[in-house]
DSSP file (Angstrom, degrees, kcal/mol; ACC not computed):
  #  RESIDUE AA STRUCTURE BP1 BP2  ACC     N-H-->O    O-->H-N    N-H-->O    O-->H-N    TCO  KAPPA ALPHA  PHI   PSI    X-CA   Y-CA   Z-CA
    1    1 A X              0   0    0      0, 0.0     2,-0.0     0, 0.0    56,-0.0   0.000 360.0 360.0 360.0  96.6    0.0    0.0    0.0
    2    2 A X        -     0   0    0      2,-0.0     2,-0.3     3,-0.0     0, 0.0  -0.377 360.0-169.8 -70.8 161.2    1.9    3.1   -1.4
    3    3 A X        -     0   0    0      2,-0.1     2,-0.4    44,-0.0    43,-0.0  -0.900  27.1-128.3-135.9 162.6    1.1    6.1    0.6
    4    4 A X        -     0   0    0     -2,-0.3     2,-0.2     0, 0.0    -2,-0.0  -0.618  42.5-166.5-116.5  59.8    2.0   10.0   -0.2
    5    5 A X        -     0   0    0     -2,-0.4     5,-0.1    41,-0.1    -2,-0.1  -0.416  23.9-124.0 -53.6 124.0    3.6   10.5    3.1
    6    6 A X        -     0   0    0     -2,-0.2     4,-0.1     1,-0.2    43,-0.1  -0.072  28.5-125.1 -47.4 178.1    4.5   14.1    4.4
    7    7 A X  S  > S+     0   0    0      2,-0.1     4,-1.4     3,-0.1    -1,-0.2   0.448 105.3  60.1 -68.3 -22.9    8.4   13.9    5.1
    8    8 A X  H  > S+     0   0    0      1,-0.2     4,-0.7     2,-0.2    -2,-0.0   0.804 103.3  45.7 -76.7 -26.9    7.8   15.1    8.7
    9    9 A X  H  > S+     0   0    0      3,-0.2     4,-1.1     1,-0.2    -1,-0.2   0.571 114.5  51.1-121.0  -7.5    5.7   12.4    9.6
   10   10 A X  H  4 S+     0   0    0      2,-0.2    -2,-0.2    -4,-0.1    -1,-0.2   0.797 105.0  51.2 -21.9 -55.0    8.3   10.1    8.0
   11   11 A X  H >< S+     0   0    0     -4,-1.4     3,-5.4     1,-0.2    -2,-0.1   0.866 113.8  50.9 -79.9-105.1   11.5   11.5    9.8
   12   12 A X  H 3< S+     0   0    0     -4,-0.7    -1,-0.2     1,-0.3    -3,-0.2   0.236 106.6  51.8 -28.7 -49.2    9.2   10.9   13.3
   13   13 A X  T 3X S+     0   0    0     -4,-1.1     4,-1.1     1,-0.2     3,-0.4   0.616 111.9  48.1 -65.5 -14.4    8.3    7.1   12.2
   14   14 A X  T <4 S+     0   0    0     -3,-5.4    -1,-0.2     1,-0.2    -2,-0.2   0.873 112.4  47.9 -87.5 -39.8   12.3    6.7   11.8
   15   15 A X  T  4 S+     0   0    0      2,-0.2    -1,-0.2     1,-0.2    -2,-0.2  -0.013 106.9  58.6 -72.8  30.6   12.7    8.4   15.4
   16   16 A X  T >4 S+     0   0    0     -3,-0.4     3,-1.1    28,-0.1    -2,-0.2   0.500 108.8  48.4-139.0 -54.8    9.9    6.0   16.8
   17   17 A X  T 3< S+     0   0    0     -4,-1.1     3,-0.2     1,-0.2    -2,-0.2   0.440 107.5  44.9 -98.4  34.0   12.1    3.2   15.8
   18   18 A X  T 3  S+     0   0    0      2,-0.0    -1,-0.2     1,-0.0    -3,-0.1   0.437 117.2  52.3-110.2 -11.6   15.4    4.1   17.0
   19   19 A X  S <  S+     0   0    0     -3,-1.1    -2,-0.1    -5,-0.1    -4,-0.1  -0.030  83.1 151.3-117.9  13.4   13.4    5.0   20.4
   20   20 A X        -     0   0    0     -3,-0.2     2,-0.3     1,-0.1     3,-0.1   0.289  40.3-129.8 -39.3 173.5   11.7    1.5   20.4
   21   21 A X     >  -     0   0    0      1,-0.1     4,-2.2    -5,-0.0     5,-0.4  -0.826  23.0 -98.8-125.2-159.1   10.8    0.3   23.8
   22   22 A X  H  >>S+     0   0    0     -2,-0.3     4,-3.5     1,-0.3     5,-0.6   0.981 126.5  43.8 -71.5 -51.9   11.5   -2.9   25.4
   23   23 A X  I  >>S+     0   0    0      2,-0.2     4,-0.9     3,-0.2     5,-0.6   0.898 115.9  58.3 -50.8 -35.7    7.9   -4.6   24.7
   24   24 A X  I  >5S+     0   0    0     -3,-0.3     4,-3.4     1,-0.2    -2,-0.2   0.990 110.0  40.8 -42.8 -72.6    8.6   -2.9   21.2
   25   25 A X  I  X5S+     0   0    0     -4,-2.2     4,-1.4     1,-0.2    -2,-0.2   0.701 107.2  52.6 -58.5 -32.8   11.5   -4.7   20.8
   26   26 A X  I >X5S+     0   0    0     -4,-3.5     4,-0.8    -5,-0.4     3,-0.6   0.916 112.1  48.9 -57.8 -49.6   10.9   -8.1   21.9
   27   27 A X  I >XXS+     0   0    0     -4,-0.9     4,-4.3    -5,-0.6     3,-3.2   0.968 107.3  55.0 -54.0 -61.2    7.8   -8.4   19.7
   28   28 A X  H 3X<S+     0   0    0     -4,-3.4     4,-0.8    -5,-0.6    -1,-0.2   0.838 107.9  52.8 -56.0 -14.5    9.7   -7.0   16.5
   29   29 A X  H <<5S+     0   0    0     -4,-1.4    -1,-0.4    -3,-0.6    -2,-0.2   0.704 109.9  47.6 -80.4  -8.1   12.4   -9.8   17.1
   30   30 A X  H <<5S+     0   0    0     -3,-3.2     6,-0.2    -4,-0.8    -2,-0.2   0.759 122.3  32.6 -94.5 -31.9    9.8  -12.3   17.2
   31   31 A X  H  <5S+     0   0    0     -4,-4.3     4,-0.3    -5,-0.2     5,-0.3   0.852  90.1 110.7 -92.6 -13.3    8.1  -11.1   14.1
   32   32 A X  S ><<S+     0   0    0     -4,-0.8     3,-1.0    -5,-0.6    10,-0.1   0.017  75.5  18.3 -60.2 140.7   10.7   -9.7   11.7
   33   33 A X  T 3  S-     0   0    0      1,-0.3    -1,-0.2     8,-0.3     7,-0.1   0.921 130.8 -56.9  57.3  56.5   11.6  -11.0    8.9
   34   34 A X  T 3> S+     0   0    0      7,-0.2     4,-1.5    -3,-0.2     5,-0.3   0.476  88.6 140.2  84.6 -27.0    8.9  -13.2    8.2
   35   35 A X  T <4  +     0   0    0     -3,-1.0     2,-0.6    -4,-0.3     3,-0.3   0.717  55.7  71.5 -13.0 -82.9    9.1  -15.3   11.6
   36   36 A X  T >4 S-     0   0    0      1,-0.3     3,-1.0     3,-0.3    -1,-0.1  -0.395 131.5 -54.3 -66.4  84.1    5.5  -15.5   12.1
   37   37 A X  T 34 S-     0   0    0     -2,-0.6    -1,-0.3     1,-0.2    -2,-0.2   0.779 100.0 -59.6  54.5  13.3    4.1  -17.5    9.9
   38   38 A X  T 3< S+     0   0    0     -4,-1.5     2,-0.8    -3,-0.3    -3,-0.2   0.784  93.3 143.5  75.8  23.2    5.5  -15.8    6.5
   39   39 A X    <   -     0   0    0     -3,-1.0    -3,-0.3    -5,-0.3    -1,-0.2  -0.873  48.7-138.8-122.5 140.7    3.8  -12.7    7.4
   40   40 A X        -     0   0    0     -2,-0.8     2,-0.4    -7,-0.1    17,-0.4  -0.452  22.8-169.7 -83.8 125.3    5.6   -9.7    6.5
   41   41 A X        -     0   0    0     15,-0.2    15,-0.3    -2,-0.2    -8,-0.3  -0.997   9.4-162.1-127.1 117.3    5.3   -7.1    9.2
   42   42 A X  E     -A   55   0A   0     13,-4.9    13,-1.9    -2,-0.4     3,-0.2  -0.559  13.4-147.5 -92.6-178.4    6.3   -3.6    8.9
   43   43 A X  E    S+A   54   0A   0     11,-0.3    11,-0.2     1,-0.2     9,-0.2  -0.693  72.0   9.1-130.2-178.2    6.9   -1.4   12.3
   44   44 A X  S    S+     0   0    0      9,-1.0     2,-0.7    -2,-0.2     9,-0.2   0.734  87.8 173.9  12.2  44.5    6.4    2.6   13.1
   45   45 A X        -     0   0    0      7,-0.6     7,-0.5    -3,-0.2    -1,-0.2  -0.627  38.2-128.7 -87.2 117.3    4.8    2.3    9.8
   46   46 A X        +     0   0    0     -2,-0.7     2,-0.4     5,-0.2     5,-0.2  -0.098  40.5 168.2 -47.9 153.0    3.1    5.7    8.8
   47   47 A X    >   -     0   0    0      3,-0.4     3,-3.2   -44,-0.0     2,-0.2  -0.873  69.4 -13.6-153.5 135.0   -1.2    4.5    7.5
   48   48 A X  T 3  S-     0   0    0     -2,-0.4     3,-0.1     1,-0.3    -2,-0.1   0.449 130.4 -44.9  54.1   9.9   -3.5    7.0    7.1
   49   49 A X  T 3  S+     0   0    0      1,-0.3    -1,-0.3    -2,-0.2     2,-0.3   0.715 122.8 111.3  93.6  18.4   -1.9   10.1    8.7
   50   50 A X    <   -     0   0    0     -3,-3.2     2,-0.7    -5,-0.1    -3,-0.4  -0.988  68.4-136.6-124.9  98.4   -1.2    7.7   11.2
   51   51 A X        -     0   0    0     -2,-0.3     2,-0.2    -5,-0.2    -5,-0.2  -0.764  22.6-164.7-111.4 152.0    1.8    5.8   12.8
   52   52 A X        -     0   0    0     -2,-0.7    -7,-0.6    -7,-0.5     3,-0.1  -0.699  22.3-139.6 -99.5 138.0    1.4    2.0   13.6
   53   53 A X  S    S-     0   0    0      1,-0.2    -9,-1.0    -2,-0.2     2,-0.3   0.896  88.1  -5.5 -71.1 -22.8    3.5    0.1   15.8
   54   54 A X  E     -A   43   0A   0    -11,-0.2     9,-1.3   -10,-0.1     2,-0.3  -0.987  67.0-170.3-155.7 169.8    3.4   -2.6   13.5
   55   55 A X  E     -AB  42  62A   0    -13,-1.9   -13,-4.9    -2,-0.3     2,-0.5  -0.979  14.8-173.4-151.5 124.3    1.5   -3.7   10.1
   56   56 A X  E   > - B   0  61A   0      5,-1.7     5,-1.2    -2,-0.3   -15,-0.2  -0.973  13.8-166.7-105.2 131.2    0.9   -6.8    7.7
   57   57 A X  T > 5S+     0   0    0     -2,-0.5     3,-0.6   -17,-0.4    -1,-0.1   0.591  73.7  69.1-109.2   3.5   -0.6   -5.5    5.2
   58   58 A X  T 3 5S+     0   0    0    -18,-0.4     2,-1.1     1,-0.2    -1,-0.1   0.964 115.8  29.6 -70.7 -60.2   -1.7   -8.8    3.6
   59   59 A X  T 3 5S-     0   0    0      1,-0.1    -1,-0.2     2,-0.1    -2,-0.1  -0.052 109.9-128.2 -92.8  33.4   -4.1   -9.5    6.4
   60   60 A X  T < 5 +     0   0    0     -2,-1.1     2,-0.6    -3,-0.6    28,-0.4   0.587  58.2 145.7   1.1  54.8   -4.6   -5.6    6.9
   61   61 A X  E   < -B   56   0A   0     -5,-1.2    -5,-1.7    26,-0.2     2,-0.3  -0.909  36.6-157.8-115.9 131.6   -3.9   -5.8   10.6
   62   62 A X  E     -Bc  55  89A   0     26,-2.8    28,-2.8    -2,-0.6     2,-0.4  -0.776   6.8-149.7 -95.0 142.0   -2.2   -3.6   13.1
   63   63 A X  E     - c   0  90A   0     -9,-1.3     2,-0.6    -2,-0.3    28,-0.1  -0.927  15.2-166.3-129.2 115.5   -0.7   -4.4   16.2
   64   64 A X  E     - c   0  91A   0     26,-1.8    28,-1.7    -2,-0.4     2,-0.7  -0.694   8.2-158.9 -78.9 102.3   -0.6   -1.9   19.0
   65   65 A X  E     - c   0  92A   0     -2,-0.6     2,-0.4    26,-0.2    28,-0.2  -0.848  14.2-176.9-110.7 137.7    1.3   -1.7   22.4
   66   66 A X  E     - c   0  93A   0     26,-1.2    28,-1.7    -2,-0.7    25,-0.0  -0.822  16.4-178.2-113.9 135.0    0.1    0.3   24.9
   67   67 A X  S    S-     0   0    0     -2,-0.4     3,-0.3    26,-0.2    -1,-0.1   0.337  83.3 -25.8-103.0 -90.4    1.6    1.1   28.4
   68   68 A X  S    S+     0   0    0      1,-0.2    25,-0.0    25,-0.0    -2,-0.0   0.388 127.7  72.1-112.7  18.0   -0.7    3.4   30.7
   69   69 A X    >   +     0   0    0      3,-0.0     3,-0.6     2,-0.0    -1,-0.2   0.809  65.4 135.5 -92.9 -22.4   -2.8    5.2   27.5
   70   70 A X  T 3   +     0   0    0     -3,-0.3    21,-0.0     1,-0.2    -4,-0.0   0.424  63.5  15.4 -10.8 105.1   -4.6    2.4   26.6
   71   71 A X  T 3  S+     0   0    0      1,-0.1    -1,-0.2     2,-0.0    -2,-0.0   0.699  86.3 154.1 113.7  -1.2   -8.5    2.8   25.8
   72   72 A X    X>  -     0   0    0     -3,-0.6     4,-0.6     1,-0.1     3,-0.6  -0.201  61.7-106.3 -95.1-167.2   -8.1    6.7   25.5
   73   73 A X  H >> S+     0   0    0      1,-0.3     4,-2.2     2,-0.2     3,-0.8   0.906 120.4  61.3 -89.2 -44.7  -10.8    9.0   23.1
   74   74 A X  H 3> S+     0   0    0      1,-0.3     4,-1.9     2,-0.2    -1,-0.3   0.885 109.1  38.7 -63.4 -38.0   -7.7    9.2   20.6
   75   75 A X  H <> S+     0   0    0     -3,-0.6     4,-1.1     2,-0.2    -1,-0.3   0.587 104.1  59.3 -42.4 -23.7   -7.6    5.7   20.2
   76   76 A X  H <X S+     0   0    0     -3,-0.8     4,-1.5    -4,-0.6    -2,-0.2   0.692 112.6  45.9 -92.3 -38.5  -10.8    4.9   20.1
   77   77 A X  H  X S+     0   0    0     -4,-2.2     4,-2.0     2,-0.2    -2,-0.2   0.940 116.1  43.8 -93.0 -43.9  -11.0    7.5   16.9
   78   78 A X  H  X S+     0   0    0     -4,-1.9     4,-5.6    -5,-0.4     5,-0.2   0.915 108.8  54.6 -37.3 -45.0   -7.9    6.2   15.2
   79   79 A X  H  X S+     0   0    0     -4,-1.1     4,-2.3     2,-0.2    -1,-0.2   0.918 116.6  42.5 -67.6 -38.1   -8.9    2.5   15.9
   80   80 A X  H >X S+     0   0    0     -4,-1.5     4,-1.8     2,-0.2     3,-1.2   0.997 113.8  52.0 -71.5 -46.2  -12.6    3.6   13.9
   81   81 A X  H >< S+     0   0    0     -4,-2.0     3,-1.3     1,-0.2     4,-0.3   0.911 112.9  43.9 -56.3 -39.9  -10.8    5.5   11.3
   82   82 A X  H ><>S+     0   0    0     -4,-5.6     5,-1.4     1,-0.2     3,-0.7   0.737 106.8  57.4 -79.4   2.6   -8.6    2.7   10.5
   83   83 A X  H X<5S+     0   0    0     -4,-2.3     3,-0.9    -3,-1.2    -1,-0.2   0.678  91.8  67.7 -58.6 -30.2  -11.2    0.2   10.6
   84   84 A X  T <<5S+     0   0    0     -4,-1.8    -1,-0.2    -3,-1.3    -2,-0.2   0.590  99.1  57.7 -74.0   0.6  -13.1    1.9    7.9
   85   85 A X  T < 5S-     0   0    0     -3,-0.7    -1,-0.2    -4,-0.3    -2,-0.2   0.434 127.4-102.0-106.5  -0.8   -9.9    0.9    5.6
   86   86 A X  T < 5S+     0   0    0     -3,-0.9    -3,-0.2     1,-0.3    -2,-0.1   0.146  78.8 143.4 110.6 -15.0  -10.5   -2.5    6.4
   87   87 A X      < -     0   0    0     -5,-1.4     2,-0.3    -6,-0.2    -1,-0.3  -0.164  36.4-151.2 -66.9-177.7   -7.6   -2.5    9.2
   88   88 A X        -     0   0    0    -28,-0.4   -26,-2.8    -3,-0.1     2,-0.5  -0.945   8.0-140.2-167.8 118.1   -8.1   -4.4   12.2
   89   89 A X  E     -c   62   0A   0     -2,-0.3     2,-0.3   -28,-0.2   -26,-0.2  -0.917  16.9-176.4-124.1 125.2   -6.5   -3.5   15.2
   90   90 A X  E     -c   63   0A   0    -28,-2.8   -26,-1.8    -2,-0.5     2,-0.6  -0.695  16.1-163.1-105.7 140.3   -4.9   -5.8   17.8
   91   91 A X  E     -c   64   0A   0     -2,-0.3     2,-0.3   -28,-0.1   -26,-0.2  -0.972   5.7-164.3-143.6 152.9   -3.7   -4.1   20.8
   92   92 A X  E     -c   65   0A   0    -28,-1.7   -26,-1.2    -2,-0.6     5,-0.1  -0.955  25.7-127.3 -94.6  87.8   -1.0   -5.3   24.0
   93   93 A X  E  >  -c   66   0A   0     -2,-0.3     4,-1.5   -28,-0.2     3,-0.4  -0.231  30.8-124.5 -46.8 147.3   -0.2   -4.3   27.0
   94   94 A X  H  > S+     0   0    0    -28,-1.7     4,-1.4     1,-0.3    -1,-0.1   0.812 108.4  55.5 -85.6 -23.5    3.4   -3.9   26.9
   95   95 A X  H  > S+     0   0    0      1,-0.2     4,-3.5     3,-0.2    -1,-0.3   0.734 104.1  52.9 -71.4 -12.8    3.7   -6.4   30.1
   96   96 A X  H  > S+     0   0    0     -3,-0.4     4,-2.4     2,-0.2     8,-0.3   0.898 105.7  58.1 -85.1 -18.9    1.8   -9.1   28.4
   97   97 A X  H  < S+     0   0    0     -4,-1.5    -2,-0.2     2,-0.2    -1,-0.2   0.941 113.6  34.5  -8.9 -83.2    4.4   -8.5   25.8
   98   98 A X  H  < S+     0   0    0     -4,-1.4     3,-0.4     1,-0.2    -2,-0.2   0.936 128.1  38.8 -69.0 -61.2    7.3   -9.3   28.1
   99   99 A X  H  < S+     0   0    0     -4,-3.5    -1,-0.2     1,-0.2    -2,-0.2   0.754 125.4  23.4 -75.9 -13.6    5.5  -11.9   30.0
  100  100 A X     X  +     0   0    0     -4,-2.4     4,-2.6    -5,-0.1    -1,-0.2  -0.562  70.0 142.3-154.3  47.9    3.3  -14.0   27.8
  101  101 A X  H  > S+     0   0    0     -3,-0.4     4,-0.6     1,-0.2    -1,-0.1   0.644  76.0  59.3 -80.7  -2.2    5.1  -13.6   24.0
  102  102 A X  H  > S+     0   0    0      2,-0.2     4,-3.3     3,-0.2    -1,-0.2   0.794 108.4  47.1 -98.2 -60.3    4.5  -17.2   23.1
  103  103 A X  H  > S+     0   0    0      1,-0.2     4,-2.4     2,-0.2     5,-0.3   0.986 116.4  44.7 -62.1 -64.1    0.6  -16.2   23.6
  104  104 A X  H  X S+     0   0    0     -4,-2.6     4,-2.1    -8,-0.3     5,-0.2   0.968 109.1  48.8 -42.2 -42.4    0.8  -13.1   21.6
  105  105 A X  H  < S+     0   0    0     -4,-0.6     4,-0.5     1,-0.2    -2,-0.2   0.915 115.9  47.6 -78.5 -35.1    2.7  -14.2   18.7
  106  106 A X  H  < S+     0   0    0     -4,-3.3     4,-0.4     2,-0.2    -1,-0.2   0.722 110.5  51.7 -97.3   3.5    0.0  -17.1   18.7
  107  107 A X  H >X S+     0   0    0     -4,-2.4     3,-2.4     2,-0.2     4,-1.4   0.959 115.1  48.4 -65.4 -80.5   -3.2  -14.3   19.2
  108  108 A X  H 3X S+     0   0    0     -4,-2.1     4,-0.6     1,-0.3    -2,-0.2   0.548 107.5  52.6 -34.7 -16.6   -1.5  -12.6   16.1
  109  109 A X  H 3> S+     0   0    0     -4,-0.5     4,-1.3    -5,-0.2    -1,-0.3   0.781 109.2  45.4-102.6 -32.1   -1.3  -15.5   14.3
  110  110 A X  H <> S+     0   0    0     -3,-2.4     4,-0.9    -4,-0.4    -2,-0.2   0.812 114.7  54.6 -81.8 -37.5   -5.0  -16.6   14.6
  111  111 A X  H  < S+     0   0    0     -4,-1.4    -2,-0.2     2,-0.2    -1,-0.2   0.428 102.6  44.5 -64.9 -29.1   -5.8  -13.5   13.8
  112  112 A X  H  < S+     0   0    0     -4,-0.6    -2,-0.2    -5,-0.2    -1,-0.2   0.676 110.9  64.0 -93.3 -27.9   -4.0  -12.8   10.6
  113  113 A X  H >< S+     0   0    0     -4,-1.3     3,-0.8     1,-0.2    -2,-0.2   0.837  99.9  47.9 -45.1 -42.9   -5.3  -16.3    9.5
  114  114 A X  T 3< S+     0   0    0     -4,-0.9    -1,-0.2     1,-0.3    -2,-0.1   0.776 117.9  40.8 -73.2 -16.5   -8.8  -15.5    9.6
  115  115 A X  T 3  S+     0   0    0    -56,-0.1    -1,-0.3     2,-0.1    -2,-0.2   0.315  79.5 128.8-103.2  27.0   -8.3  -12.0    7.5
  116  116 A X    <   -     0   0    0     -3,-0.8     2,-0.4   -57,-0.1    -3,-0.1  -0.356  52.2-153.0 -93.8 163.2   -6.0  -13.5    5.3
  117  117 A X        -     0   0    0     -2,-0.1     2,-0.4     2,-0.0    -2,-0.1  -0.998  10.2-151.6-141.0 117.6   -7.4  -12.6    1.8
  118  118 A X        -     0   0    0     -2,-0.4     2,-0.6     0, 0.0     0, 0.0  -0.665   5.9-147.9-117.0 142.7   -6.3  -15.6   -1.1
  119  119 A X        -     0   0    0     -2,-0.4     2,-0.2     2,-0.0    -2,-0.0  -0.942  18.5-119.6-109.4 124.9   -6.0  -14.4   -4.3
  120  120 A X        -     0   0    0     -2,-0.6     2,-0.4     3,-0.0     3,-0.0  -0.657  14.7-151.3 -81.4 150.3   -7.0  -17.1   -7.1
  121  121 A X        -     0   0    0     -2,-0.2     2,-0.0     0, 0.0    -1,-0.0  -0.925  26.8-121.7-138.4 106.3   -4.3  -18.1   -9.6
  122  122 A X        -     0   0    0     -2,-0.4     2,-0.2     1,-0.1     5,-0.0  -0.347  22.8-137.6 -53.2 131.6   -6.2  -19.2  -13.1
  123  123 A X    >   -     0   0    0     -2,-0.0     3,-3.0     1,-0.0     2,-1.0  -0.671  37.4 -74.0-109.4-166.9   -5.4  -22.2  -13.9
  124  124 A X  T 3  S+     0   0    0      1,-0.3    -1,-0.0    -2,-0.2     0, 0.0  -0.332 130.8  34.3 -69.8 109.6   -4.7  -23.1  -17.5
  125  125 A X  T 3  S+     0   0    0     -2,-1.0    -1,-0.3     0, 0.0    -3,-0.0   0.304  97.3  92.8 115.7  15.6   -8.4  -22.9  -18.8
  126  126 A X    <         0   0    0     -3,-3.0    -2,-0.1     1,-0.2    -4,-0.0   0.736 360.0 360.0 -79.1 -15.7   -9.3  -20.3  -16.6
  127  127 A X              0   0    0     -4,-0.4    -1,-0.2    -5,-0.0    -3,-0.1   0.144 360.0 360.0 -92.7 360.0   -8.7  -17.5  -18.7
């Protein structure tokens, strides 16, 4: 999904990940590079005027860690606008992160199965 991102809100998604934090990071080694099941996850990735902590954008899902904002009126309007794009937003307290990644990774995982969206491939007499 190309996007026509300002540069300001670029340079900030580049200082978001150099500034991860520890729940950040522990997740993004567990998903990176494909890890999860083959699904390609990007991180601080700008959506929608928006930055995500992380995104597959085959299964249009975001995943969100929260420490002590959780649940507030600015979420709650992000989470609808990006739902009207189809996104799906999972969100993590940053201790269940740290305590319980085996359970996350397999939450994310159930979760990107069901939206997963199969594209048919004609076969020869399809056409």
């Amino acid at each position: 999904m190309r996007q026509n991102t300002p540069p300001i809100i670029r340079t900030y998604a580049r200082k978001m990940r150099r500034d991860a934090t520890l729940a950040e990071n522990i997740l993004w080694q567990a998903i990176r590079n494909n890890q999860l099941g083959g699904l390609k996850f990007k991180r601080q990735a700008p959506l929608l005027g928006y930055i995500v902590d992380f995104v597959c954008f085959r299964s249009k899902l975001i995943i969100e860690l929260d420490g002590s904002h959780s649940g507030c009126n600015s979420d709650l309007e992000r989470d609808k606008c990006l739902n009207a794009s189809s996104f799906k937003t999972l969100r993590f307290w940053n201790d269940e992160i740290i305590r319980n990644l085996d359970g996350v990774c397999s939450q994310i995982l159930h979760e990107a199965n069901k939206r997963q969206s199969w594209v048919h491939i004609p076969l020869s007499g399809d056409f």
